[in-house]
C-alpha positions in Angstrom: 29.3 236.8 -50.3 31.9 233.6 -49.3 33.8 235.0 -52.1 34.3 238.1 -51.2 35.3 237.3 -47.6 37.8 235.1 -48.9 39.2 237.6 -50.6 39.4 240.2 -48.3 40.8 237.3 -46.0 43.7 236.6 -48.0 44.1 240.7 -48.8 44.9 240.7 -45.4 47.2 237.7 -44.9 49.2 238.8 -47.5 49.2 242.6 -45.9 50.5 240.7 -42.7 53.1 238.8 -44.9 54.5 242.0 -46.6 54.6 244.4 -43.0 57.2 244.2 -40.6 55.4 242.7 -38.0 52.8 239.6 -37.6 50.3 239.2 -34.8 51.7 235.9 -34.9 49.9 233.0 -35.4 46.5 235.5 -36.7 47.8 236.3 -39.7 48.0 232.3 -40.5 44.6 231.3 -39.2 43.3 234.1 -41.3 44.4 231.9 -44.6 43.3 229.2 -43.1 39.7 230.4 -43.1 40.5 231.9 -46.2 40.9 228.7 -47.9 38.2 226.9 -46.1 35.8 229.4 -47.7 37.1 229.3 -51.1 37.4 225.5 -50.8 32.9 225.8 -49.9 32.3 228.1 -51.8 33.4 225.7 -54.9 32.0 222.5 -53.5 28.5 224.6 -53.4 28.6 225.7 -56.7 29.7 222.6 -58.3 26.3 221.3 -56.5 
């Protein structure tokens, strides 16, 4: 499930990347959370 937001997260930070216009500072906290997630979801299964 953290996987697949993560995912979809970064499918739509790099959509913001490629268009001609950003909603500003979104787009960027969108990665953020992006790599949060990813960055759980390998400390919990390492555990």
């Amino acid at each position: 499930m953290l996987a697949t937001i993560a995912v979809i997260l970064l499918i739509l930070w790099l959509l913001g990347l490629v268009s001609s216009y950003t909603l500003g500072g979104f787009i960027h906290i969108l990665l953020v959370i992006a790599v949060v997630i990813f960055l759980v979801r390998l400390a919990t299964s390492r555990s």
